[in-house]
N, C-alpha and C positions, 0 to 999 in steps of 0.2 A: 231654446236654452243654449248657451254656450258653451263650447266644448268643454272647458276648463270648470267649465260647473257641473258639467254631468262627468267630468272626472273624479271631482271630490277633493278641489284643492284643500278649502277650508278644514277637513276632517281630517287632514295628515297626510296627504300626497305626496308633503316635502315634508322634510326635518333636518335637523341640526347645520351647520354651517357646510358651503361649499366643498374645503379640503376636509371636510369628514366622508365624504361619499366615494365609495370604491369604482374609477375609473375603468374598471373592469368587470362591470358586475352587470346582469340583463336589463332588461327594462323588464320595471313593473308599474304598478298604481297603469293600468290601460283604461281608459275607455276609448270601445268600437260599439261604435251605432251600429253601423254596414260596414262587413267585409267582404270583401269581393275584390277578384283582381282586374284591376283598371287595364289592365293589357297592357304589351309592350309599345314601347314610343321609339324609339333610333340604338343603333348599335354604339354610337360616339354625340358625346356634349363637345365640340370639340371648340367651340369656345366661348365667355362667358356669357349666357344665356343665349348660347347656340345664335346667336343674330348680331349683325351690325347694329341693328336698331335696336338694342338692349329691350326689346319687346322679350320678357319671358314666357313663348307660347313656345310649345311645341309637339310635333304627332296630329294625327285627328281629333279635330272637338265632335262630342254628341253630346243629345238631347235625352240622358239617361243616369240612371241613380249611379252614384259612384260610391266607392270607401266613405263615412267619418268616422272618424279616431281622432285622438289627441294621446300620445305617450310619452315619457320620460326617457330623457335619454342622462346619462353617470354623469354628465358634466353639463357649463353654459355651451350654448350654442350660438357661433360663430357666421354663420353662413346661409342663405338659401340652401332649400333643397335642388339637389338636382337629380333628374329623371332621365336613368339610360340604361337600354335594353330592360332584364325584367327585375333590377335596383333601386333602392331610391340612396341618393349616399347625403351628408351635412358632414359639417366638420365644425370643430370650434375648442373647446375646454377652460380650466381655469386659469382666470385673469386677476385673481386678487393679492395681495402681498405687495413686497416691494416693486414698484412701478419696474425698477432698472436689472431688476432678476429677469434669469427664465423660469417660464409656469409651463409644463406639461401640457400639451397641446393630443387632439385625437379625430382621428375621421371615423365615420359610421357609418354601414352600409345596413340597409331595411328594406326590408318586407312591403312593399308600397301598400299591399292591400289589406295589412292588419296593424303596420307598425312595428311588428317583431324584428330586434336586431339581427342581422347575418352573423355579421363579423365587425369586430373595432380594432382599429393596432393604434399604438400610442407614438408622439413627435415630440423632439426634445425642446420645442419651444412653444408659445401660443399661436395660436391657427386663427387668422382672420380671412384663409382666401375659399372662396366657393371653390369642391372640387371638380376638376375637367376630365370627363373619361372621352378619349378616342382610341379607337382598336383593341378594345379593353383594357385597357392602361390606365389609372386612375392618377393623376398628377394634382399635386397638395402643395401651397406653399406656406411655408414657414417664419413666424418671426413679427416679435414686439413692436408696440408702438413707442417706444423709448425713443429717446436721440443721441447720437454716440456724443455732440457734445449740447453743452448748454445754452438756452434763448429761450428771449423771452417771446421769441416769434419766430418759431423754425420753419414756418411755410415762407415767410417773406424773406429769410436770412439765408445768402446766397451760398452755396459749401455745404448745406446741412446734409447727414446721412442719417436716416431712421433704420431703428434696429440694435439692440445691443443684443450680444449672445447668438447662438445657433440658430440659421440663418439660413434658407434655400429651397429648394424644391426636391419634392421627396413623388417616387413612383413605385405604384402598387399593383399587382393584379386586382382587377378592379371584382373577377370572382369571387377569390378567396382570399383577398387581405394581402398575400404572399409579398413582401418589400421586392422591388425590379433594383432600383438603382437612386442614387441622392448626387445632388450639385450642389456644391455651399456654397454660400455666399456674403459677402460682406455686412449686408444692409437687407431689413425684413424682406421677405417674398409677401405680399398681403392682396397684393392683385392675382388673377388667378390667369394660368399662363393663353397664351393664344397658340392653335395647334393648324398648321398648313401643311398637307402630304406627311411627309415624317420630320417634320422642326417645328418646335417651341421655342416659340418667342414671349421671353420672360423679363416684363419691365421690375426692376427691383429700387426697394430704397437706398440700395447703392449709386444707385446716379447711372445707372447703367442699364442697356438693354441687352437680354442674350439670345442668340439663338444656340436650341442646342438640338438634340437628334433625340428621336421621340423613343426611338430602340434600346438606347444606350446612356443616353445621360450625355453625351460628351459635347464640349463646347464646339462649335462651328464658327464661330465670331462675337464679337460683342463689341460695343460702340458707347461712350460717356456721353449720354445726351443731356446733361448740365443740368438735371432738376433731380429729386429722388420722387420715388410713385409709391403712393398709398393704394390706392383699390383701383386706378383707372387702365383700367387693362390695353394691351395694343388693340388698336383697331387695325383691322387688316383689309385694304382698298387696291387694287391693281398692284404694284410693286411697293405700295410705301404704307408704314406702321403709323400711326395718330397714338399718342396718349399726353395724359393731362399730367404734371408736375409740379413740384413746390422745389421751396429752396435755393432761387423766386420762384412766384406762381406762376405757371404760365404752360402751352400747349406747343408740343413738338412734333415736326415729323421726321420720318427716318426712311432714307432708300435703302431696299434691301437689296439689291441688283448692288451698290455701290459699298452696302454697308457705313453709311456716313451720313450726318445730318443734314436734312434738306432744308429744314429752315426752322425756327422758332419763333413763337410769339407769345409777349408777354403779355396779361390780362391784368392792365393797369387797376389799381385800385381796388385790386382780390384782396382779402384779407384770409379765407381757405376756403375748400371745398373744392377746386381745379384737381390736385392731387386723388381727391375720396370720387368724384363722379366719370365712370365710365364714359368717355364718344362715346355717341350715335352718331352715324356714318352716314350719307346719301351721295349719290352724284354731284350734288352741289354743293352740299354744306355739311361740315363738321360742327357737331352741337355739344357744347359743353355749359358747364353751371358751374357758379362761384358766389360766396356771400362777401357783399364791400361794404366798407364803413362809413359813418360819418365825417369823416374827417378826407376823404378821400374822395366824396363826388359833388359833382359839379352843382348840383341844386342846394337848394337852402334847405334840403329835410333832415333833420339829426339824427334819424334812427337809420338802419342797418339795412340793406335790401339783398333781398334774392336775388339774383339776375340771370338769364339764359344766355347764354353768345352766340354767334354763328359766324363760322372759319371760310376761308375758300381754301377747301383741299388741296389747290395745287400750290397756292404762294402764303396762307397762313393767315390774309389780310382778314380784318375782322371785317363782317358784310352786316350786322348789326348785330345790337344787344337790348336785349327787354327788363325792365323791373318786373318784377309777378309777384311780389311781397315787400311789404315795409313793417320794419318793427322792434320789436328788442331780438337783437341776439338771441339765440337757448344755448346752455351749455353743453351743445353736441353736436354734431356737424348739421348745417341749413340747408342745404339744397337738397333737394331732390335730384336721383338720377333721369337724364331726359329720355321718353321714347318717342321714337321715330315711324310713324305707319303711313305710307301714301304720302301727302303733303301739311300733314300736321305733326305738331311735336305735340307729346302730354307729359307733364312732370309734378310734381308735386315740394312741397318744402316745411320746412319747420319753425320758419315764424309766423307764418297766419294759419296752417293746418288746411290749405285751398290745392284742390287741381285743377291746372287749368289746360287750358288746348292754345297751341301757338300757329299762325301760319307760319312753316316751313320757309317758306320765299322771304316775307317779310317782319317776321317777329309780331305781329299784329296777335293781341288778347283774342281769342274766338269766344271763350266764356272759361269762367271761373266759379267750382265749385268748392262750398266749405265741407272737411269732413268731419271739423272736431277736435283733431289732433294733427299733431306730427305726420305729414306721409315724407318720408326719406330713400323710401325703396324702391324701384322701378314697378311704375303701374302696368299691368298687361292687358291688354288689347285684345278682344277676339268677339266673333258673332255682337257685332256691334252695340259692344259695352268693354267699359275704361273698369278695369276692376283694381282697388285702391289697397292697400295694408296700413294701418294707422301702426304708431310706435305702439301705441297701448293695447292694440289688440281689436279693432274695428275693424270689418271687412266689408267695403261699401261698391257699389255697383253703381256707373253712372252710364247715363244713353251718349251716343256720339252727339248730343245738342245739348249735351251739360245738365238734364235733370239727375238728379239722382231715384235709382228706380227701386235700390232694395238695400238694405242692411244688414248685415247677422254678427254678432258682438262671439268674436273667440274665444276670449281669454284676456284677463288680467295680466296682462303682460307689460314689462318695462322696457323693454325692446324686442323689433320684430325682425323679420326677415322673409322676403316673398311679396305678393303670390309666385308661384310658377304653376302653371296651367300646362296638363296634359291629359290626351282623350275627354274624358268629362269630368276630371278632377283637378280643384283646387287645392295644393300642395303651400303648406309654408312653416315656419319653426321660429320661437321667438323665448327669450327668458322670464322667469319673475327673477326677486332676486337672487335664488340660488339653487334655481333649477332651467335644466333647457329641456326643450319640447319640440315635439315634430307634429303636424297636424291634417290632415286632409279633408275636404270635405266638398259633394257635389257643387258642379256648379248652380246659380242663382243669379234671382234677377233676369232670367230668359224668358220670353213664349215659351210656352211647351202648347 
């Protein structure tokens, strides 16, 4: 049965409209199958899903019953969970009203092994960034998907700054809630920051990257890297930072030794999704995802394709790129974020609802699996199975040879967010339309 069934959506879980419900009030309407505490995973996420290779594992995996639950939390939810020391924190809040207002934004810190809130403090704008705890510091970023000005294509239109209203990066005791310190910022914070020693390096919809000092708040430097960043966070590789841009589309690097732009490269014939998809990072190749259009590629097929890329880290040159879907558009971002294990990429996307496995080296299809719907979120890897999150709420298990091995349907949901896997739990949180949820459940799909 699925979680959200043995919640009791149908019989009044939810009620009345989103800005009716008190962002301040505890979670109720629980279902716990198992509680039990999953144990502790790392002292610091310190940045986003703790890996280069946006593989969301982390801690030790077993072969043992863990938590399920599914609970409600006062507002939509924004963000994967993320799992640090004995934690679990999301972020997110209400997104509805006027597009170019600000909406109240909130982080949440839980009980991993029941669901029970800790603590929530509230942010004076919408929260789209997963939050980052290193040294128990919990860092939050801030700020609207709005555009300060107007287009009818602000990924491709070069100048553009996302973000209207209150705007930055906010830190908290990642214990008890307690506010450390905030940095504002021009243009939404919606990626979530990257942490090295004591500097956070914060790409923002300002067009700019920051480093700032992880104690304090306070700027160190900052550099105009000529695109504004929706969710693709720095990657961080020997001295130099990778992330994905729009306004054009296109993928930048940054020396941090020099503080200046070491090169850019544009991802001819993006129409978006370079901005929204985190690097994965390797020795060789910097992997990025973007959806193009008909009107932009080279063959005769008129529908829209997903495509993979693959960068050389040191000069930017593209080393190739794959189609892994053909189709109509969805109205919501296509690509799948890519992950990186050994010498295969796995990513997933939104116009065919397929994951599939790339060779690393050469962009070559290994196998391509359907799950149904929408996968948009980074699939995680571990004890040799691809574990999938559908936007609707499917949570599907494939073998490293592309069968699919097992299913279990979570929730009716209209957008997801997750897995993230830690010890022997699956962790992830997703909306209907006017409620968010946090959910865990043992792993599946394994021998036992």
């Amino acid at each position: 049965m699925g979680l959200l069934a043995a919640l009791g959506l149908a019989s009044g879980a939810v009620s009345g409209a989103a800005g009716q419900t008190s962002p301040a009030a505890t979670v109720v309407d629980t279902y716990v199958d198992v509680a039990q505490n999953p144990g502790p995973v790392t002292a610091s996420w310190p940045i986003d899903y703790n890996s280069q290779d946006n593989n969301p594992v982390v801690g030790r995996v077993a072969l043992s019953d863990g938590p399920k639950y599914l609970v409600n939390v006062p507002a939509l939810v924004n963000s994967a969970p993320v799992m640090a020391g004995q934690d679990l924190y999301v972020a997110g809040g209400f997104v509805s009203g006027p597009r170019r207002e600000a909406h109240p934004g909130y982080v949440w810190a839980i009980n991993p092994a029941d669901g029970a809130l800790i603590w929530t403090e509230s942010l004076p704008n919408s929260v789209f960034a997963q939050p980052i705890v290193a040294d128990n510091i919990l860092l939050v970023g801030v700020g609207n998907a709005a555009f300060a000005q107007p287009s009818l294509s602000p990924a491709t239109t070069p100048g553009m700054v996302r973000g209207v209203g209150p705007s930055g990066l906010y830190a908290f005791n990642a214990t008890n809630g307690q506010a450390l310190w905030s940095f504002k910022t021009q243009g939404a914070d919606q990626a979530p920051p990257t942490v090295v020693g004591n500097t956070v390096y914060l790409a923002s919809g300002s067009r700019r990257l920051y480093a700032l000092s992880l104690s304090t708040g306070r700027a160190q430097w900052s550099v105009n890297i000529g695109h504004y960043v929706s969710r693709s966070s720095p990657r961080i590789m020997n001295h130099m930072a990778y992330m994905g841009g729009a306004g054009p589309l296109g993928v930048v690097a940054v020396d941090l030794k020099t503080h200046r732009v070491a090169w850019q490269r544009p991802i001819t014939g993006a129409l978006q999704g370079v901005d929204d998809t985190p690097i994965a990072v390797s020795k060789s190749r910097l992997i990025s995802a973007a959806m193009a259009g008909p009107e932009h590629l080279s063959s005769s097929s008129k529908q829209h394709e997903a495509m993979i890329y693959a960068l050389n880290p040191t000069t930017g040159a593209m080393v190739w790129s794959t189609v892994v879907a053909r189709g109509a558009a969805p109205p919501f971002k296509a690509t799948g974020t890519p992950v990186v294990v050994g010498q295969r990429i796995y990513a997933g996307n939104a116009i065919n609802g397929r994951v599939v496995c790339l060779s690393l080296e050469t962009g070559h299809v290994i196998w391509s699996v359907p799950t149904g719907s929408p996968v948009t979120r980074p699939v995680a890897v571990v004890d040799h199975r691809v574990y999938a999150l559908t936007k609707t709420g499917m949570l599907v298990a494939i073998s490293m040879k592309g069968h699919i091995m097992a299913k279990e349907f979570v929730a009716h949901f209209v957008n997801t967010y997750g897995p993230v896997i830690y010890n022997h739990t699956l962790s992830l949180s997703g909306n209907t339309a006017h409620q968010g949820y946090v959910g865990a459940t043992p792993l599946f799909g394994l021998p036992r």
